[in-house]
C-alpha positions in Angstrom: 52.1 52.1 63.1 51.0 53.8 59.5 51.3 57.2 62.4 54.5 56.4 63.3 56.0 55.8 59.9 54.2 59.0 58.4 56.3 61.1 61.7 59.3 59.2 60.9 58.8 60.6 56.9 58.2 63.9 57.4 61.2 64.4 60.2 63.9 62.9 57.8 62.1 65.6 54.6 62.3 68.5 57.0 66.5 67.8 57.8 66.8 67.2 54.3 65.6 70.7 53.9 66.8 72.7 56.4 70.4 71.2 55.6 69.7 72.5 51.6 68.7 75.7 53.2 71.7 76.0 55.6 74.0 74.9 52.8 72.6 77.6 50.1 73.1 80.2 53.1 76.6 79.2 53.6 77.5 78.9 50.5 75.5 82.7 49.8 77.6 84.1 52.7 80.7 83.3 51.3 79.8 84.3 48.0 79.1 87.9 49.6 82.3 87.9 51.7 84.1 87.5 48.4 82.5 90.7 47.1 83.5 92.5 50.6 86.8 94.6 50.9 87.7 93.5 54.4 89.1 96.2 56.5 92.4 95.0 58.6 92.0 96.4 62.7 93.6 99.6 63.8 93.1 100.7 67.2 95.5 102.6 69.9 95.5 100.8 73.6 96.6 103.7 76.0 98.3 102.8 79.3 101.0 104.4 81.6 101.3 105.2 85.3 100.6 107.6 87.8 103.7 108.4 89.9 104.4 110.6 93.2 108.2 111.1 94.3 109.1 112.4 97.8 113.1 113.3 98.2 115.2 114.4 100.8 119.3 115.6 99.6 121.7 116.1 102.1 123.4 118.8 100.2 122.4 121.2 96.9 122.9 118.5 93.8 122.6 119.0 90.0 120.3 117.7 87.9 116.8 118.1 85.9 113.4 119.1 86.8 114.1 120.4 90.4 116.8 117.3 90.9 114.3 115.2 90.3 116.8 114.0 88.0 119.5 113.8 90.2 122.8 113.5 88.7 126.0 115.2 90.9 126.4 117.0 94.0 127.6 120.5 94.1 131.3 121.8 94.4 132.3 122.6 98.1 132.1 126.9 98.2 133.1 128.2 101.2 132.1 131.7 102.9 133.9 134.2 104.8 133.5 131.7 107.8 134.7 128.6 105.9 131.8 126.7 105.9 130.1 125.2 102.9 127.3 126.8 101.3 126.0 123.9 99.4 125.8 122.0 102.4 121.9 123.0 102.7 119.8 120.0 102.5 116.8 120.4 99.9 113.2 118.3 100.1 110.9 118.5 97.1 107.7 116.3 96.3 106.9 115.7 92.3 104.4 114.0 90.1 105.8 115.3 86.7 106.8 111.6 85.9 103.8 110.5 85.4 103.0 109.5 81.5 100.4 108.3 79.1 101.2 105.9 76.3 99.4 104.3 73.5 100.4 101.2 71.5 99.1 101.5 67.9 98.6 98.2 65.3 97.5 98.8 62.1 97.8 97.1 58.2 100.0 95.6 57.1 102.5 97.3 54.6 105.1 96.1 52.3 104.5 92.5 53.8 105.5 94.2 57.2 103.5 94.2 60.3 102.9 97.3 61.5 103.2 98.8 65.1 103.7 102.1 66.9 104.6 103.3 70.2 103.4 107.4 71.7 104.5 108.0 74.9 104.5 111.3 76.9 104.9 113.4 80.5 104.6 116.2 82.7 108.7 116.6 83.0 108.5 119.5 80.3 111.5 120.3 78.2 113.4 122.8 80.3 113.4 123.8 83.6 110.8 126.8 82.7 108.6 124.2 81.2 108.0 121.8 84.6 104.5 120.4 84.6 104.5 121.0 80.8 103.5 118.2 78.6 106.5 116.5 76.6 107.3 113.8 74.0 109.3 110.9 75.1 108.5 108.2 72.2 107.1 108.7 69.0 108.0 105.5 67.4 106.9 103.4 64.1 108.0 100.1 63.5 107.6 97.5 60.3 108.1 94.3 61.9 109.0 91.6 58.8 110.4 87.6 59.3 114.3 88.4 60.3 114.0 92.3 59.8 112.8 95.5 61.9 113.1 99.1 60.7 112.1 101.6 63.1 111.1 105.5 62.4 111.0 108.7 64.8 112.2 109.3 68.2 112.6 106.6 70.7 115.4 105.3 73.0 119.4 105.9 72.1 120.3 102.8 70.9 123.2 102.9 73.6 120.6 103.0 76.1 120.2 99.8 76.1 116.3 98.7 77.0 117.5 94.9 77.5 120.0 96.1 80.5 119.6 99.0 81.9 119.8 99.9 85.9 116.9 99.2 87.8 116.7 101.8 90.4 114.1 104.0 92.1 115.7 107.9 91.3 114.4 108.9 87.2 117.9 109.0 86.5 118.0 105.3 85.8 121.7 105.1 86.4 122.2 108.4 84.6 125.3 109.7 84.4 127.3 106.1 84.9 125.3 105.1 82.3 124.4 106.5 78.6 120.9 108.0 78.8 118.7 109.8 75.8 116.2 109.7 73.2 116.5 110.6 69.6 115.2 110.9 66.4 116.3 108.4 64.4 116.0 105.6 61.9 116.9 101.6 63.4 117.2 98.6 61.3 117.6 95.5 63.7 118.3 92.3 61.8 118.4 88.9 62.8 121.4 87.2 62.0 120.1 83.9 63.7 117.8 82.6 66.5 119.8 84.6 68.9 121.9 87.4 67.3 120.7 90.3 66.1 122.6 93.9 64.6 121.5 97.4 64.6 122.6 99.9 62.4 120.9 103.0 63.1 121.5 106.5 62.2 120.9 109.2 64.7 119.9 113.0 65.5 119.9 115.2 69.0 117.1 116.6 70.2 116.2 116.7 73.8 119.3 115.9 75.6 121.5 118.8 74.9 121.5 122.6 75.5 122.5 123.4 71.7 121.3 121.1 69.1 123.3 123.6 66.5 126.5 121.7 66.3 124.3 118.8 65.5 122.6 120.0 62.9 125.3 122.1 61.3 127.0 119.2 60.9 124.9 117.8 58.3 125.6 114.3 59.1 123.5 112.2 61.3 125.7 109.9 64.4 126.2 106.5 63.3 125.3 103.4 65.5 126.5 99.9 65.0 125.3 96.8 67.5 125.7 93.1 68.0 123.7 91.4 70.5 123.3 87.6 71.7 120.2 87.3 73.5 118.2 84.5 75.1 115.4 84.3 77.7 117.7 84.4 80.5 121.0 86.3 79.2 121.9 88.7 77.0 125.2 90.3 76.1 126.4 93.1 73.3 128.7 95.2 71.9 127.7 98.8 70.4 129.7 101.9 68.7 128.5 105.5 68.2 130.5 108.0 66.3 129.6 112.0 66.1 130.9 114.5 63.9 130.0 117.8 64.7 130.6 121.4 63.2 130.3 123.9 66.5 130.2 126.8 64.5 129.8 128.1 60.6 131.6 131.5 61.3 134.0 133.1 63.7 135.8 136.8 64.4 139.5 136.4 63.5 139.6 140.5 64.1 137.6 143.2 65.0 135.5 143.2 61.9 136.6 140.7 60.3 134.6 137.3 59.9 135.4 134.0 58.5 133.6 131.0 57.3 134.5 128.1 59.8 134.3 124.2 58.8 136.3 123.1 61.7 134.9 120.1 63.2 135.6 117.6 66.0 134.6 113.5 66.0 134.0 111.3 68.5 133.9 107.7 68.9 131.7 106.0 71.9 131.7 101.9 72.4 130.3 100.0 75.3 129.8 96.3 76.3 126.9 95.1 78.5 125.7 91.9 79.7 122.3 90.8 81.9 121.9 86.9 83.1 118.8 86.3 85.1 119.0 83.5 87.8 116.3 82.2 90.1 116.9 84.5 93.2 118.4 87.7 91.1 118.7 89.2 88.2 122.1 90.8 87.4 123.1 93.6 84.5 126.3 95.2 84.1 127.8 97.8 81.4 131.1 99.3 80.5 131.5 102.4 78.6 134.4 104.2 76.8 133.9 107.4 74.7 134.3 110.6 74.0 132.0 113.9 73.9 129.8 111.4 76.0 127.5 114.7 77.6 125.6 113.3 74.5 124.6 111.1 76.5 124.0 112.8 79.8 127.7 111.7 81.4 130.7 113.1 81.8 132.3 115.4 79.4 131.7 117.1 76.4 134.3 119.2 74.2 136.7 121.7 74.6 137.0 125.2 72.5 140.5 126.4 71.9 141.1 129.8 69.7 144.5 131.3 68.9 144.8 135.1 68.4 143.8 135.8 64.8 142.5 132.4 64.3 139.3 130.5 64.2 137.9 128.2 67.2 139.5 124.7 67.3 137.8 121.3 69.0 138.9 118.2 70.7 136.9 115.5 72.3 137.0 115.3 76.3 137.4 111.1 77.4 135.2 109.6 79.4 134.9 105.8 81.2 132.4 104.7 83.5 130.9 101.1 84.5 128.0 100.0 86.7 126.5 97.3 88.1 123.1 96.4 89.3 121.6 93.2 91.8 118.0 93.2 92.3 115.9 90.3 93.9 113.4 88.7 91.0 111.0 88.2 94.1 107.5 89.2 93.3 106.2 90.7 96.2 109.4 92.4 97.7 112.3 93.2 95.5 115.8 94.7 96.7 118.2 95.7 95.1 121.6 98.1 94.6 123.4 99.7 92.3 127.1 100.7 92.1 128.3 103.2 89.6 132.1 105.0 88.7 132.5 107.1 86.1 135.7 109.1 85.4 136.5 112.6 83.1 140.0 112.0 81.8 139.9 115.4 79.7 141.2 116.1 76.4 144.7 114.7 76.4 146.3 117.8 75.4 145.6 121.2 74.7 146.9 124.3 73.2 148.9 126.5 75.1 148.3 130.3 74.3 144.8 129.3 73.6 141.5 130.5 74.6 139.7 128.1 76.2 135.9 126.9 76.2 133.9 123.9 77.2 130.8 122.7 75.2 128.3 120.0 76.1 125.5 119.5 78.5 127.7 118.2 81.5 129.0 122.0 80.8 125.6 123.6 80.7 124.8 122.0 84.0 128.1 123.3 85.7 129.9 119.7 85.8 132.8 119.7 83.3 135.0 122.8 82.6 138.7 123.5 81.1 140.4 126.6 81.2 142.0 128.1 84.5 139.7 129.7 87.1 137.0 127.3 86.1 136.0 124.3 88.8 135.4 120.7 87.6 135.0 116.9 88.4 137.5 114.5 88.0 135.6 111.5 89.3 132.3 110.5 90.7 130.8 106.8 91.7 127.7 106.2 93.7 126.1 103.6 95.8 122.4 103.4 96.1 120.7 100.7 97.9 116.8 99.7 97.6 113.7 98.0 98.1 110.3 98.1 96.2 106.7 96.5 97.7 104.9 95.3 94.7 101.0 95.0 94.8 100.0 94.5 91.4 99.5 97.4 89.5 100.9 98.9 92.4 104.3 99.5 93.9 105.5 101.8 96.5 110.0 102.0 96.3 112.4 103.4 98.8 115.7 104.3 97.7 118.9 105.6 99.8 121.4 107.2 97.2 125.0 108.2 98.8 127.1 110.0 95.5 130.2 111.3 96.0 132.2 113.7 93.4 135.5 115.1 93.5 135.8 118.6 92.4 139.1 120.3 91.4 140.8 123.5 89.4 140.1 122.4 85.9 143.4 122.4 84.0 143.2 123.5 80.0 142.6 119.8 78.7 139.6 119.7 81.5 141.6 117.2 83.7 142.1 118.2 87.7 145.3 118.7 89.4 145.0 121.0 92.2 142.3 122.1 94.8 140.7 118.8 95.1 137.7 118.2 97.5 135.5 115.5 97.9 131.5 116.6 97.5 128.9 113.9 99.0 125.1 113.8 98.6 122.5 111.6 100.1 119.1 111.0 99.0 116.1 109.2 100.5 114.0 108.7 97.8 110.2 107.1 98.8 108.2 106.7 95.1 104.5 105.5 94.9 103.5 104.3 91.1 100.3 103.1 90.1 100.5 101.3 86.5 97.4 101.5 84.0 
């Protein structure tokens, strides 16, 4: 008994201690964490995809990177015979899609949570440059309660990342759709649980064979953007307006040179809307602008110079709209896209007048004014798919049909005479394996 008691004793004196001595520790450890300058995490978590493209065109096409971009077919050009030399089908096999990211967190700042997003490819910024490694996104964002200011180059904001066209082909609805990335600086603010406004002001880098006109102008495009968005719909309403000065000089003689200030605006809008359903999803987007080879589409502007005088500008008009179904199946998705888009020139022009298109629809041999000079006055495509999705895995098959019509470009850019129909068809088959 007088054994029993003594065992009961000393177990109660040894918790009493070891409770002291676990108490002084805890209450020592957060004494030193108080004298510790705690470092906040920073990391970078890399990801992106492998991707092989295999594509078969019924006829020579336009576009970037070998077509791997497609965007139009070629005009019809007949020989001596009559037949059609862009009729020659074309096959190429890629990879140069194929990217690395990284998403960065860091401190805090100002309050702010802090975020970034680097993202690059093998696309290469001309067609000299293919295989060459590129910047797509270099993007910093200060994330606060209702606000979000975003820094560096990352998607137009009239390439809309909540609807944009699902399909196989790089282009992702490129040119019924707008289409770039730019340097810029994005506030989105939350004006309640479900609308939100950008303001954003905007640069030209990439998508366009001259940035001079940009930067001579001196003033950044403007952005403005109201969105309603919800898990399962989301609709908007955007603006873009450009003001750029072409040229700081031109020859009004032989010999003689003059300052030129002469500018030319233009105003872009488009309205968009996505509603996901249980068997599809469905987006859809309207567009109505001007100079809107901004944007990889249709159009551009026009160059007019009187003898003795300097080089005027005005804006070439452009509407398109598109729409595209895809299943929300997991395993096997179809889907198709239908696009229209439409150059309705300048509205006038300046008889007399020496004439010259601008823009990179003109760089690529698409848009033109000025007699002798070839053209398109409309263009809409159909493109049917299906994707097998295994994961991280997922192999797509896309048939593309596009058809332009092609005409004697008048000196607004519109077409009147000479008009021929030019269709292409591509079989895409793409493979992409996501990391």
């Amino acid at each position: 008994m007088k054994k029993l008691k003594l065992l009961v004793l000393s177990t109660v004196c040894i918790g009493f201690a070891h409770a002291q001595t676990a108490d002084s520790t805890a209450k020592r450890n957060k004494f030193l964490d108080s004298l510790m300058i705690k470092t906040p995490y920073f990391g970078i978590k890399f990801g992106g995809f492998l991707r092989h493209d295999a594509a078969f065109d019924s006829r020579q096409v336009i576009g970037a990177r070998e077509s791997s971009v497609l965007l139009w077919p070629k005009d019809v050009v007949r020989d001596v015979d009559g037949k059609d030399i862009n009729a020659a089908p074309n096959f190429q096999m890629l990879a140069i899609i194929s990217r690395l990211s990284g998403t960065i967190t860091g401190p805090d700042v100002m309050k702010a949570k802090t975020s970034g997003i680097f993202e690059a490819e093998f696309f290469g910024n001309t067609e000299a440059s293919i295989n060459e490694f590129r910047l797509r996104h270099a993007w910093i964002k200060l994330d606060w309660k209702k606000t979000q200011l975003g820094l560096g180059q990352y998607w137009n904001p009239m390439t809309v990342m909540d609807c944009y066209a699902g399909v196989v082909n790089f282009n992702t609805g490129a040119p019924f759709m707008p289409f770039n990335r730019n340097p810029q600086i994005r506030l989105t603010q939350k004006l309640g649980t479900k609308f939100n406004m950008i303001v954003a002001a905007v640069s030209q880098r990439d998508f366009s064979s001259n940035t001079e006109a940009y930067r001579n102008s001196a003033l950044p495009a403007g952005h403005l953007q109201f969105q309603f968005k919800t898990a399962k719909f989301v609709a908007g309403i955007a603006g873009h307006v450009e003001n750029l000065r072409p040229k700081t000089s031109g020859t009004i003689a032989p010999g003689v040179v003059k300052v030129s200030n002469e500018r030319v605006t233009s105003l872009s809008s488009i309205a968009y809307a996505k509603i996901i359903t249980k068997p599809v999803m469905i987006r859809a987007e309207a567009f109505v602008g001007q100079n809107a080879s901004t944007f990889v589409m249709l159009g551009g502007f026009v160059g007019y110079t009187l003898p003795g005088g300097l080089e005027t500008y005005q804006t070439m008009n452009t509407k398109s709209a598109w729409i595209d179904i895809v299943s929300n199946n997991k395993k096997i998705a179809p889907g198709i896209f239908f696009g229209y888009t439409q150059n309705d020139g300048t509205g006038s022009s300046v008889d007399g007048a020496t004439v010259a298109t601008y823009g990179l629809s003109s760089a690529l041999g698409a848009v033109a004014a000025g007699a002798g000079k070839r053209t398109i006055a409309y263009m809409y495509r159909v493109s049917p798919r299906v994707e097998f999705l295994f994961n991280n895995f997922k192999f797509g098959f896309e048939i593309e049909c596009t058809t332009a019509q092609w005409g004697d470009a008048e000196n607004d850019g519109t077409v009147r005479n000479n008009k021929v129909m030019a269709t292409n068809y591509r079989a895409l088959f793409a493979t992409t394996y996501t990391f």
